[in-house]
C-alpha angles and dihedrals in degrees: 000000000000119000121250106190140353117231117195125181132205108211097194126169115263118308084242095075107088092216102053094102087084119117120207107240086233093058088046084055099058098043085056089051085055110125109255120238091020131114111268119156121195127212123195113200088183137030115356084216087075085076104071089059096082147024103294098180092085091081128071088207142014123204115196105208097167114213126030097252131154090229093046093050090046081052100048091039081058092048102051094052090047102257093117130040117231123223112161121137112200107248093209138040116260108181138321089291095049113034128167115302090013111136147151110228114212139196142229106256098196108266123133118253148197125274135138122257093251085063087084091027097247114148104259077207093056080057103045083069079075080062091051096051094040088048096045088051081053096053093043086051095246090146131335104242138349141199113216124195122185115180122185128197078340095304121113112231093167139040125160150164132196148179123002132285090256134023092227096041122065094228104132125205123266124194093236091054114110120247121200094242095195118194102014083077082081080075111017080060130004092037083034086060107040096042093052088050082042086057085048095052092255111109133041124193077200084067125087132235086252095064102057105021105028086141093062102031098033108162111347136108095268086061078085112044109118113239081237101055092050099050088051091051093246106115103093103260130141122264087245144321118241097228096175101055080073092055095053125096116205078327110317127079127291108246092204077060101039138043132193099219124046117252139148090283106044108035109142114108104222093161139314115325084357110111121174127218111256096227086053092080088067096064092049090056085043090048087055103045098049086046094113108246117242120218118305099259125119113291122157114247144174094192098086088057092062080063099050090053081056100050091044103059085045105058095034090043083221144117099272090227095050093046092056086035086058090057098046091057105041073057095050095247096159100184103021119109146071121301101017096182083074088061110020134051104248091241090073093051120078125232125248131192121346094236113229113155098043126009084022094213128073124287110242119156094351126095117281094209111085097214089048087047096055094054096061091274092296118116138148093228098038141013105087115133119184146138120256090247102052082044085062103052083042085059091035092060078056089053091052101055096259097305123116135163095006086309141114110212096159131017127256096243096047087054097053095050099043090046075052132103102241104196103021132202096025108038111030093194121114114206097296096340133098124235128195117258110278093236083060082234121111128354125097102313153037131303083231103072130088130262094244099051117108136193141136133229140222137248090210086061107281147127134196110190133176129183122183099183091061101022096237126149110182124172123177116183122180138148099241079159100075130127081353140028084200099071111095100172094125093056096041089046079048080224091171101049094044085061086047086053094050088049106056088038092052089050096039116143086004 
Protein backbone atom coordinates (compact mmCIF):
# COMPACT_ATOMS: atom_id res chain seq x y z
CA UNK A 1 0.00 0.00 0.00
CA UNK A 2 1.49 3.57 -0.50
CA UNK A 3 2.22 5.57 2.38
CA UNK A 4 0.34 8.39 3.15
CA UNK A 5 2.05 9.99 5.67
CA UNK A 6 5.08 9.45 7.99
CA UNK A 7 4.53 9.96 11.73
CA UNK A 8 7.86 10.31 14.04
CA UNK A 9 7.82 10.74 17.73
CA UNK A 10 10.17 12.16 19.96
CA UNK A 11 9.88 10.19 23.61
CA UNK A 12 12.19 13.06 25.98
CA UNK A 13 12.49 13.15 29.86
CA UNK A 14 10.05 15.71 31.70
CA UNK A 15 10.01 19.50 30.48
CA UNK A 16 11.16 20.23 33.98
CA UNK A 17 14.68 19.02 33.43
CA UNK A 18 16.55 21.75 32.24
CA UNK A 19 18.60 19.55 29.97
CA UNK A 20 15.96 17.76 28.03
CA UNK A 21 16.34 19.94 24.91
CA UNK A 22 19.12 17.72 23.94
CA UNK A 23 18.83 15.70 20.75
CA UNK A 24 20.79 12.31 20.41
CA UNK A 25 23.21 12.69 17.31
CA UNK A 26 21.61 9.40 16.03
CA UNK A 27 18.39 10.76 16.03
CA UNK A 28 19.88 13.91 14.27
CA UNK A 29 21.10 11.50 11.83
CA UNK A 30 17.91 10.00 10.84
CA UNK A 31 15.84 13.27 10.61
CA UNK A 32 18.43 14.35 8.27
CA UNK A 33 17.92 10.85 6.15
CA UNK A 34 14.24 11.86 5.95
CA UNK A 35 13.11 11.93 2.36
CA UNK A 36 12.84 15.73 1.19
CA UNK A 37 9.26 17.19 -0.21
CA UNK A 38 7.17 14.11 1.63
CA UNK A 39 4.59 14.14 4.55
CA UNK A 40 6.29 13.66 7.81
CA UNK A 41 4.75 14.79 10.74
CA UNK A 42 6.86 15.14 14.25
CA UNK A 43 5.66 14.71 17.39
CA UNK A 44 7.68 15.96 20.74
CA UNK A 45 6.55 14.21 23.86
CA UNK A 46 9.22 16.69 26.06
CA UNK A 47 10.62 20.11 25.79
CA UNK A 48 9.49 22.32 22.17
CA UNK A 49 13.23 23.80 22.42
CA UNK A 50 14.50 20.32 21.08
CA UNK A 51 13.41 21.42 18.01
CA UNK A 52 15.68 23.91 17.14
CA UNK A 53 18.32 21.47 17.38
CA UNK A 54 17.92 20.22 14.45
CA UNK A 55 16.53 20.80 10.57
CA UNK A 56 12.80 21.18 11.02
CA UNK A 57 11.90 21.64 7.50
CA UNK A 58 11.82 18.47 6.99
CA UNK A 59 8.12 18.21 8.57
CA UNK A 60 5.11 19.37 7.19
CA UNK A 61 3.77 19.71 10.71
CA UNK A 62 4.88 19.74 14.30
CA UNK A 63 2.82 18.95 16.90
CA UNK A 64 4.25 20.17 20.78
CA UNK A 65 2.70 17.58 23.29
CA UNK A 66 5.20 18.66 26.77
CA UNK A 67 5.91 16.05 28.84
CA UNK A 68 6.24 12.11 27.75
CA UNK A 69 3.01 10.91 29.30
CA UNK A 70 0.77 7.97 28.43
CA UNK A 71 -2.26 10.30 28.50
CA UNK A 72 -0.64 12.76 26.64
CA UNK A 73 0.46 10.36 24.03
CA UNK A 74 -3.72 8.54 23.95
CA UNK A 75 -4.68 12.16 23.47
CA UNK A 76 -2.19 13.17 20.64
CA UNK A 77 -2.68 9.67 18.85
CA UNK A 78 -6.65 10.97 18.82
CA UNK A 79 -5.72 14.28 17.51
CA UNK A 80 -3.63 13.38 14.63
CA UNK A 81 -6.40 10.91 13.06
CA UNK A 82 -9.07 13.59 13.61
CA UNK A 83 -10.83 12.35 16.60
CA UNK A 84 -9.90 15.13 18.53
CA UNK A 85 -9.71 18.98 17.54
CA UNK A 86 -6.56 20.75 18.32
CA UNK A 87 -6.45 23.96 19.71
CA UNK A 88 -2.88 24.71 21.41
CA UNK A 89 -1.18 27.97 20.96
CA UNK A 90 2.98 27.73 21.75
CA UNK A 91 3.60 29.74 24.92
CA UNK A 92 6.98 30.62 23.95
CA UNK A 93 8.68 31.54 21.11
CA UNK A 94 10.67 28.78 19.35
CA UNK A 95 12.49 30.45 16.10
CA UNK A 96 11.71 32.92 13.50
CA UNK A 97 8.88 30.17 11.85
CA UNK A 98 7.15 29.42 15.22
CA UNK A 99 7.04 32.33 17.44
CA UNK A 100 4.90 32.79 20.73
CA UNK A 101 0.91 32.44 20.21
CA UNK A 102 1.50 31.05 16.89
CA UNK A 103 -1.05 27.63 16.18
CA UNK A 104 -3.02 25.38 13.48
CA UNK A 105 -6.66 24.74 14.72
CA UNK A 106 -7.95 21.79 13.79
CA UNK A 107 -11.43 20.02 13.56
CA UNK A 108 -13.07 17.03 14.42
CA UNK A 109 -13.35 15.13 11.39
CA UNK A 110 -16.01 12.65 12.58
CA UNK A 111 -14.51 10.04 13.66
CA UNK A 112 -15.36 8.47 16.78
CA UNK A 113 -13.17 8.85 19.46
CA UNK A 114 -11.95 7.58 23.08
CA UNK A 115 -13.52 8.73 26.57
CA UNK A 116 -14.45 6.97 29.74
CA UNK A 117 -17.81 6.18 30.57
CA UNK A 118 -17.98 8.90 33.46
CA UNK A 119 -17.38 11.53 30.54
CA UNK A 120 -21.10 11.39 29.92
CA UNK A 121 -21.71 10.48 33.31
CA UNK A 122 -22.93 6.93 32.60
CA UNK A 123 -22.00 4.18 35.58
CA UNK A 124 -18.89 2.30 34.18
CA UNK A 125 -20.65 -0.55 36.70
CA UNK A 126 -24.10 -0.34 34.85
CA UNK A 127 -21.78 -1.28 31.85
CA UNK A 128 -19.66 -4.00 33.26
CA UNK A 129 -23.15 -6.06 33.21
CA UNK A 130 -22.24 -6.07 29.57
CA UNK A 131 -18.96 -8.18 31.11
CA UNK A 132 -21.34 -10.59 32.98
CA UNK A 133 -23.67 -11.54 29.74
CA UNK A 134 -20.48 -11.74 27.12
CA UNK A 135 -18.54 -14.11 29.96
CA UNK A 136 -21.81 -16.54 30.84
CA UNK A 137 -22.26 -17.15 26.80
CA UNK A 138 -18.81 -18.08 27.11
CA UNK A 139 -19.32 -20.52 29.85
CA UNK A 140 -22.38 -21.99 28.27
CA UNK A 141 -20.26 -22.33 25.15
CA UNK A 142 -22.21 -19.87 23.17
CA UNK A 143 -19.28 -18.82 21.52
CA UNK A 144 -15.86 -18.98 22.55
CA UNK A 145 -14.88 -15.65 22.67
CA UNK A 146 -16.29 -12.17 21.56
CA UNK A 147 -15.08 -8.48 20.82
CA UNK A 148 -17.95 -5.51 22.03
CA UNK A 149 -17.85 -1.85 20.92
CA UNK A 150 -20.49 0.93 22.41
CA UNK A 151 -20.10 4.18 21.15
CA UNK A 152 -21.93 6.81 22.29
CA UNK A 153 -22.52 10.61 20.40
CA UNK A 154 -19.00 9.17 18.47
CA UNK A 155 -17.34 8.71 21.20
CA UNK A 156 -16.32 4.92 22.45
CA UNK A 157 -17.34 4.27 26.18
CA UNK A 158 -16.85 0.88 25.90
CA UNK A 159 -14.19 -1.78 24.18
CA UNK A 160 -13.77 -5.09 25.12
CA UNK A 161 -12.49 -8.51 24.41
CA UNK A 162 -13.24 -11.80 25.94
CA UNK A 163 -12.66 -15.19 25.96
CA UNK A 164 -10.01 -17.02 23.48
CA UNK A 165 -10.20 -17.88 19.61
CA UNK A 166 -10.87 -21.56 20.46
CA UNK A 167 -12.17 -23.21 23.28
CA UNK A 168 -9.36 -25.78 23.22
CA UNK A 169 -6.51 -23.22 22.40
CA UNK A 170 -5.44 -20.34 24.97
CA UNK A 171 -5.50 -17.47 22.22
CA UNK A 172 -7.44 -14.72 23.86
CA UNK A 173 -9.11 -12.36 22.24
CA UNK A 174 -7.53 -8.76 21.40
CA UNK A 175 -9.38 -6.09 20.39
CA UNK A 176 -7.38 -5.61 17.28
CA UNK A 177 -7.99 -9.48 16.16
CA UNK A 178 -10.58 -9.94 12.71
CA UNK A 179 -13.86 -11.52 13.10
CA UNK A 180 -15.91 -13.12 9.77
CA UNK A 181 -18.77 -10.82 10.08
CA UNK A 182 -20.99 -12.76 7.87
CA UNK A 183 -23.76 -11.27 6.77
CA UNK A 184 -23.09 -7.61 7.60
CA UNK A 185 -21.08 -7.77 4.86
CA UNK A 186 -24.98 -7.19 2.77
CA UNK A 187 -24.37 -3.50 4.10
CA UNK A 188 -20.76 -3.02 5.05
CA UNK A 189 -20.37 -3.88 1.34
CA UNK A 190 -23.04 -4.47 -1.31
CA UNK A 191 -25.48 -1.57 0.28
CA UNK A 192 -21.69 0.31 1.20
CA UNK A 193 -21.05 0.29 -2.79
CA UNK A 194 -24.28 1.15 -4.39
CA UNK A 195 -25.18 3.80 -2.07
CA UNK A 196 -21.91 5.57 -2.52
CA UNK A 197 -22.54 5.26 -6.86
CA UNK A 198 -26.38 6.27 -5.81
CA UNK A 199 -24.79 9.53 -4.11
CA UNK A 200 -22.74 9.97 -7.63
CA UNK A 201 -25.82 9.71 -9.89
CA UNK A 202 -24.89 5.98 -10.98
CA UNK A 203 -27.09 3.66 -9.58
CA UNK A 204 -31.02 3.64 -9.04
CA UNK A 205 -32.84 1.13 -6.82
CA UNK A 206 -35.73 2.43 -9.17
CA UNK A 207 -34.03 0.89 -11.55
CA UNK A 208 -34.43 -3.28 -12.63
CA UNK A 209 -31.82 -6.15 -12.87
CA UNK A 210 -32.26 -5.81 -16.81
CA UNK A 211 -31.03 -2.66 -16.99
CA UNK A 212 -27.48 -3.07 -15.39
CA UNK A 213 -26.68 -6.82 -15.66
CA UNK A 214 -28.97 -8.23 -19.29
CA UNK A 215 -25.87 -10.41 -20.05
CA UNK A 216 -26.21 -12.32 -16.94
CA UNK A 217 -30.19 -12.30 -16.41
CA UNK A 218 -31.31 -12.33 -20.37
CA UNK A 219 -34.57 -13.34 -20.57
CA UNK A 220 -35.53 -14.58 -17.82
CA UNK A 221 -37.92 -13.51 -14.88
CA UNK A 222 -35.28 -11.97 -12.86
CA UNK A 223 -34.73 -9.35 -16.05
CA UNK A 224 -37.72 -7.59 -14.00
CA UNK A 225 -37.07 -7.61 -10.35
CA UNK A 226 -36.88 -3.98 -9.11
CA UNK A 227 -33.48 -3.11 -7.43
CA UNK A 228 -35.78 -2.22 -4.56
CA UNK A 229 -37.69 -5.41 -4.17
CA UNK A 230 -34.68 -7.34 -4.12
CA UNK A 231 -32.64 -5.28 -1.39
CA UNK A 232 -35.76 -5.60 0.96
CA UNK A 233 -35.90 -9.22 0.44
CA UNK A 234 -39.33 -9.02 -1.40
CA UNK A 235 -38.70 -10.15 -4.89
CA UNK A 236 -39.45 -13.75 -4.74
CA UNK A 237 -36.21 -15.21 -4.50
CA UNK A 238 -35.01 -18.27 -2.40
CA UNK A 239 -33.37 -17.89 0.97
CA UNK A 240 -29.70 -19.61 -0.87
CA UNK A 241 -28.49 -22.10 -3.19
CA UNK A 242 -26.28 -24.71 -1.92
CA UNK A 243 -23.60 -24.46 -4.65
CA UNK A 244 -21.26 -26.90 -3.12
CA UNK A 245 -23.24 -29.58 -2.77
CA UNK A 246 -22.73 -29.64 -6.87
CA UNK A 247 -18.96 -29.68 -6.54
CA UNK A 248 -18.88 -32.83 -4.10
CA UNK A 249 -18.32 -36.32 -5.18
CA UNK A 250 -19.93 -39.30 -2.65
CA UNK A 251 -19.00 -36.62 -0.19
CA UNK A 252 -15.52 -35.17 -1.04
CA UNK A 253 -14.64 -32.57 -3.82
CA UNK A 254 -14.72 -33.09 -7.15
CA UNK A 255 -11.12 -32.83 -8.47
CA UNK A 256 -12.45 -31.85 -12.42
CA UNK A 257 -13.92 -28.89 -10.22
CA UNK A 258 -11.03 -28.31 -7.78
CA UNK A 259 -7.21 -28.07 -7.91
CA UNK A 260 -4.74 -28.11 -5.33
CA UNK A 261 -2.32 -25.42 -6.77
CA UNK A 262 -3.41 -22.24 -8.08
CA UNK A 263 -3.22 -21.75 -12.00
CA UNK A 264 -5.09 -19.93 -14.76
CA UNK A 265 -7.61 -22.33 -14.68
CA UNK A 266 -8.23 -22.89 -11.63
CA UNK A 267 -7.78 -19.30 -9.55
CA UNK A 268 -10.37 -19.10 -6.92
CA UNK A 269 -9.03 -19.52 -3.41
CA UNK A 270 -11.77 -21.91 -1.61
CA UNK A 271 -9.48 -22.86 1.05
CA UNK A 272 -5.80 -24.03 1.45
CA UNK A 273 -4.48 -26.35 -1.46
CA UNK A 274 -8.58 -26.03 -2.96
CA UNK A 275 -8.64 -24.08 -6.05
CA UNK A 276 -11.93 -23.68 -8.17
CA UNK A 277 -12.16 -23.64 -11.70
CA UNK A 278 -12.71 -20.16 -12.95
CA UNK A 279 -15.96 -21.15 -15.63
CA UNK A 280 -17.49 -22.72 -12.81
CA UNK A 281 -18.76 -19.27 -11.43
CA UNK A 282 -20.87 -19.09 -14.24
CA UNK A 283 -22.97 -22.14 -13.36
CA UNK A 284 -23.41 -21.11 -10.36
CA UNK A 285 -25.03 -17.50 -11.86
CA UNK A 286 -26.95 -19.85 -14.40
CA UNK A 287 -27.96 -22.01 -11.59
CA UNK A 288 -29.51 -18.74 -9.94
CA UNK A 289 -31.21 -17.22 -12.67
CA UNK A 290 -33.10 -20.32 -13.93
CA UNK A 291 -34.09 -21.03 -9.65
CA UNK A 292 -38.34 -20.26 -10.22
CA UNK A 293 -39.18 -17.19 -8.38
CA UNK A 294 -41.70 -17.53 -5.56
CA UNK A 295 -44.65 -14.40 -4.86
CA UNK A 296 -43.51 -11.30 -4.39
CA UNK A 297 -43.81 -11.07 -0.09
CA UNK A 298 -40.99 -10.52 2.22
CA UNK A 299 -38.43 -13.66 2.37
CA UNK A 300 -34.63 -13.26 3.51
CA UNK A 301 -32.19 -13.90 0.85
CA UNK A 302 -28.52 -13.80 -0.01
CA UNK A 303 -29.12 -14.28 -3.84
CA UNK A 304 -29.65 -10.67 -4.71
CA UNK A 305 -26.23 -9.94 -3.27
CA UNK A 306 -24.52 -12.19 -5.82
CA UNK A 307 -26.16 -9.26 -8.43
CA UNK A 308 -25.08 -6.61 -6.92
CA UNK A 309 -21.52 -8.01 -7.05
CA UNK A 310 -22.33 -8.11 -10.64
CA UNK A 311 -23.63 -4.56 -11.11
CA UNK A 312 -20.78 -3.14 -9.06
CA UNK A 313 -17.86 -4.23 -10.91
CA UNK A 314 -19.86 -3.04 -14.11
CA UNK A 315 -20.59 0.59 -13.49
CA UNK A 316 -17.32 1.25 -11.58
CA UNK A 317 -15.10 -1.12 -14.51
CA UNK A 318 -13.10 -2.57 -11.10
CA UNK A 319 -12.39 -5.66 -9.03
CA UNK A 320 -15.41 -5.52 -6.73
CA UNK A 321 -13.05 -6.16 -3.58
CA UNK A 322 -10.41 -3.26 -4.54
CA UNK A 323 -13.04 -0.82 -5.22
CA UNK A 324 -14.52 -1.26 -1.72
CA UNK A 325 -10.82 -1.72 -0.50
CA UNK A 326 -10.17 1.71 -1.96
CA UNK A 327 -12.84 3.11 0.19
CA UNK A 328 -11.83 1.41 3.49
CA UNK A 329 -8.72 2.79 3.29
CA UNK A 330 -9.28 6.31 2.11
CA UNK A 331 -11.71 5.81 5.97
CA UNK A 332 -8.99 4.42 7.89
CA UNK A 333 -10.51 1.00 8.23
CA UNK A 334 -7.54 -0.68 8.90
CA UNK A 335 -8.92 -4.55 9.03
CA UNK A 336 -11.89 -4.40 7.29
CA UNK A 337 -12.11 -6.05 3.71
CA UNK A 338 -12.21 -9.39 1.71
CA UNK A 339 -9.48 -11.83 1.93
CA UNK A 340 -7.63 -10.62 5.20
CA UNK A 341 -4.51 -13.50 5.03
CA UNK A 342 -3.31 -11.33 2.25
CA UNK A 343 -3.03 -8.55 4.73
CA UNK A 344 -2.91 -10.02 8.38
CA UNK A 345 -0.74 -12.82 10.16
CA UNK A 346 -3.34 -15.71 10.91
CA UNK A 347 -2.76 -15.40 14.40
CA UNK A 348 -4.69 -12.15 14.46
CA UNK A 349 -7.76 -13.67 12.59
CA UNK A 350 -10.33 -15.93 14.55
CA UNK A 351 -11.43 -19.45 13.45
CA UNK A 352 -14.69 -20.28 12.32
CA UNK A 353 -16.45 -23.80 11.69
CA UNK A 354 -14.36 -27.13 11.54
CA UNK A 355 -15.65 -28.04 8.11
CA UNK A 356 -16.72 -31.14 7.91
CA UNK A 357 -19.10 -31.58 5.37
CA UNK A 358 -17.27 -29.37 2.51
CA UNK A 359 -13.80 -27.94 2.72
CA UNK A 360 -13.24 -30.97 5.58
CA UNK A 361 -10.35 -28.51 8.05
CA UNK A 362 -11.00 -26.02 9.91
CA UNK A 363 -11.98 -22.32 8.48
CA UNK A 364 -9.35 -19.70 9.63
CA UNK A 365 -8.96 -16.82 7.79
CA UNK A 366 -11.11 -17.98 5.00
CA UNK A 367 -14.82 -17.26 4.55
CA UNK A 368 -17.08 -19.18 6.47
CA UNK A 369 -20.06 -18.91 3.75
CA UNK A 370 -19.69 -21.68 0.99
CA UNK A 371 -21.14 -19.50 -2.05
CA UNK A 372 -18.83 -16.62 -0.97
CA UNK A 373 -16.10 -19.13 -0.75
CA UNK A 374 -16.43 -20.31 -4.02
CA UNK A 375 -16.09 -16.91 -5.55
CA UNK A 376 -12.66 -16.25 -4.26
CA UNK A 377 -14.10 -14.89 -0.85
CA UNK A 378 -15.60 -12.35 -2.38
CA UNK A 379 -19.05 -12.21 -2.31
CA UNK A 380 -21.64 -9.64 -2.25
CA UNK A 381 -23.56 -11.38 0.72
CA UNK A 382 -20.51 -12.55 2.71
CA UNK A 383 -16.78 -12.04 2.89
CA UNK A 384 -16.30 -9.19 5.04
CA UNK A 385 -13.56 -9.67 7.84
CA UNK A 386 -12.98 -6.63 10.60
CA UNK A 387 -12.41 -5.80 14.19
CA UNK A 388 -15.43 -4.35 16.39
CA UNK A 389 -13.89 -1.47 16.62
CA UNK A 390 -13.09 -0.62 12.72
CA UNK A 391 -17.37 -2.02 12.20
CA UNK A 392 -18.25 1.00 14.53
CA UNK A 393 -16.71 3.59 13.04
CA UNK A 394 -18.19 1.81 9.57
CA UNK A 395 -21.71 2.34 11.24
CA UNK A 396 -20.44 5.82 12.89
CA UNK A 397 -19.67 7.41 9.23
CA UNK A 398 -23.87 6.32 8.91
CA UNK A 399 -24.50 8.22 11.95
CA UNK A 400 -22.90 10.99 10.60
CA UNK A 401 -24.72 11.39 7.58
CA UNK A 402 -22.18 9.82 5.40
CA UNK A 403 -19.55 11.82 6.30
CA UNK A 404 -16.38 10.48 8.10
CA UNK A 405 -13.05 11.70 8.65
CA UNK A 406 -13.69 15.15 7.16
CA UNK A 407 -15.04 13.36 4.28
CA UNK A 408 -18.55 12.74 2.30
CA UNK A 409 -18.61 9.45 0.86
CA UNK A 410 -22.42 9.20 0.56
CA UNK A 411 -25.25 11.99 0.69
CA UNK A 412 -27.40 12.69 3.34
CA UNK A 413 -30.31 11.88 1.63
CA UNK A 414 -29.04 8.61 0.26
CA UNK A 415 -28.26 7.69 3.75
CA UNK A 416 -31.69 8.41 5.21
CA UNK A 417 -33.70 6.32 2.48
CA UNK A 418 -31.70 3.61 2.35
CA UNK A 419 -31.62 3.49 6.96
CA UNK A 420 -35.53 3.66 6.00
CA UNK A 421 -38.47 0.74 5.94
CA UNK A 422 -39.31 0.77 2.99
CA UNK A 423 -42.62 -1.08 2.95
CA UNK A 424 -43.68 -0.83 6.25
CA UNK A 425 -45.99 -2.79 8.16
CA UNK A 426 -45.67 -5.66 6.29
CA UNK A 427 -42.12 -5.97 5.31
CA UNK A 428 -39.43 -4.12 8.40
CA UNK A 429 -36.30 -4.17 6.02
CA UNK A 430 -34.53 -0.50 4.65
CA UNK A 431 -32.71 -0.82 1.33
CA UNK A 432 -30.05 -3.21 2.53
CA UNK A 433 -30.45 -2.45 6.03
CA UNK A 434 -32.42 -4.20 8.94
CA UNK A 435 -35.17 -2.34 11.30
CA UNK A 436 -36.48 -3.40 14.28
CA UNK A 437 -40.27 -5.06 14.17
CA UNK A 438 -42.80 -2.41 14.16
CA UNK A 439 -44.53 -3.79 17.22
CA UNK A 440 -40.77 -3.14 19.01
CA UNK A 441 -41.26 -7.43 20.08
CA UNK A 442 -39.43 -9.71 18.74
CA UNK A 443 -36.57 -9.26 15.60
CA UNK A 444 -33.00 -8.89 16.06
CA UNK A 445 -32.80 -6.08 18.94
CA UNK A 446 -33.86 -4.61 21.75
CA UNK A 447 -37.34 -3.09 22.67
CA UNK A 448 -35.49 -0.43 23.58
CA UNK A 449 -34.37 1.00 20.25
CA UNK A 450 -36.04 3.44 18.07
CA UNK A 451 -38.02 2.94 15.21
CA UNK A 452 -35.67 4.65 12.99
CA UNK A 453 -32.31 2.67 14.03
CA UNK A 454 -30.88 0.14 11.40
CA UNK A 455 -28.30 -2.62 11.41
CA UNK A 456 -27.76 -6.27 10.12
CA UNK A 457 -26.54 -9.51 11.84
CA UNK A 458 -24.31 -12.43 11.18
CA UNK A 459 -24.65 -15.72 10.69
CA UNK A 460 -20.99 -16.37 12.36
CA UNK A 461 -22.55 -14.73 15.67
CA UNK A 462 -22.50 -10.89 15.15
CA UNK A 463 -24.42 -7.78 15.18
CA UNK A 464 -23.79 -4.28 13.77
CA UNK A 465 -26.52 -1.79 15.13
CA UNK A 466 -27.09 2.31 14.75
CA UNK A 467 -29.72 4.42 16.28
CA UNK A 468 -30.00 8.43 15.51
CA UNK A 469 -32.47 9.14 17.45
CA UNK A 470 -30.51 8.06 20.48
CA UNK A 471 -26.97 8.38 19.19
CA UNK A 472 -25.96 4.61 19.88
CA UNK A 473 -23.57 2.65 17.92
CA UNK A 474 -23.34 -1.07 19.33
CA UNK A 475 -21.31 -4.05 17.52
CA UNK A 476 -21.04 -7.35 18.95
CA UNK A 477 -18.66 -10.11 16.78
CA UNK A 478 -18.19 -13.30 17.85
CA UNK A 479 -17.60 -17.13 16.13
CA UNK A 480 -20.64 -18.87 17.46
CA UNK A 481 -19.85 -20.98 14.61
CA UNK A 482 -16.99 -22.80 15.96
CA UNK A 483 -16.46 -26.07 16.15
CA UNK A 484 -19.93 -26.14 14.96
CA UNK A 485 -22.51 -23.93 12.80
CA UNK A 486 -25.13 -25.94 14.55
CA UNK A 487 -24.81 -24.55 17.83
CA UNK A 488 -27.54 -21.49 18.40
CA UNK A 489 -27.12 -20.88 21.82
CA UNK A 490 -26.40 -17.24 21.38
CA UNK A 491 -29.59 -16.64 19.57
CA UNK A 492 -31.86 -19.01 21.96
CA UNK A 493 -30.08 -17.27 25.26
CA UNK A 494 -31.04 -14.05 23.16
CA UNK A 495 -27.02 -13.00 24.41
CA UNK A 496 -27.04 -9.88 22.03
CA UNK A 497 -29.95 -8.47 22.83
CA UNK A 498 -29.50 -8.87 26.29
CA UNK A 499 -26.05 -6.41 25.79
CA UNK A 500 -28.43 -3.95 23.63
CA UNK A 501 -30.71 -3.98 26.58
CA UNK A 502 -27.72 -3.12 29.29
CA UNK A 503 -26.64 -0.27 27.04
CA UNK A 504 -29.81 2.01 26.55
CA UNK A 505 -30.59 1.38 29.99
CA UNK A 506 -27.10 2.44 31.12
CA UNK A 507 -27.46 5.53 29.11
CA UNK A 508 -30.74 6.06 29.82
CA UNK A 509 -31.91 10.02 30.30
CA UNK A 510 -28.22 10.94 29.29
Amino acid sequence: AKIQRTIVTIHAKSVRSANDFALPEKLKEFIKKLPENSKVSLVVFGNPLMTNNFDNSKFSSIVVAYENHPLLQERVSQMLFGALPIKGKLPITLNENYKREYGLETKNTGRLRFENPDYFGVSETKLKEIDAIALKGIADGAYPGCQIVVAYKGVIIYQKSFGNHTYGAKTPVRNYDLYDIASITKVAASTFAIMKLESEGKFSTDKYLRDYIPEVVGETPYANIKLKDMLTHQAGLKAWIPFYTKTLVNGEIDRSIYAKTYSKEFPLEVAPQMFMRADFVDSMYAKIVSSPLGPKKYLYSDLGYYFIKKIVEKITQQDYQDYLGSLYASMGLRTMGYNPLRRFPLSEIVPTENDKIFRHQQIQGYVHDQGAAMLGGVGGHAGIFCNATDLASFFQMLLNKGQYGGIQYLSPEVVANYTACQFCPGNRRGIGFDKPVTNLSGGPTSSLVSLKSFGHTGFTGTIAWADPVYDINYVFLSNRVYPDAENWKIVNQGIRTQIQEVIYKALKGK
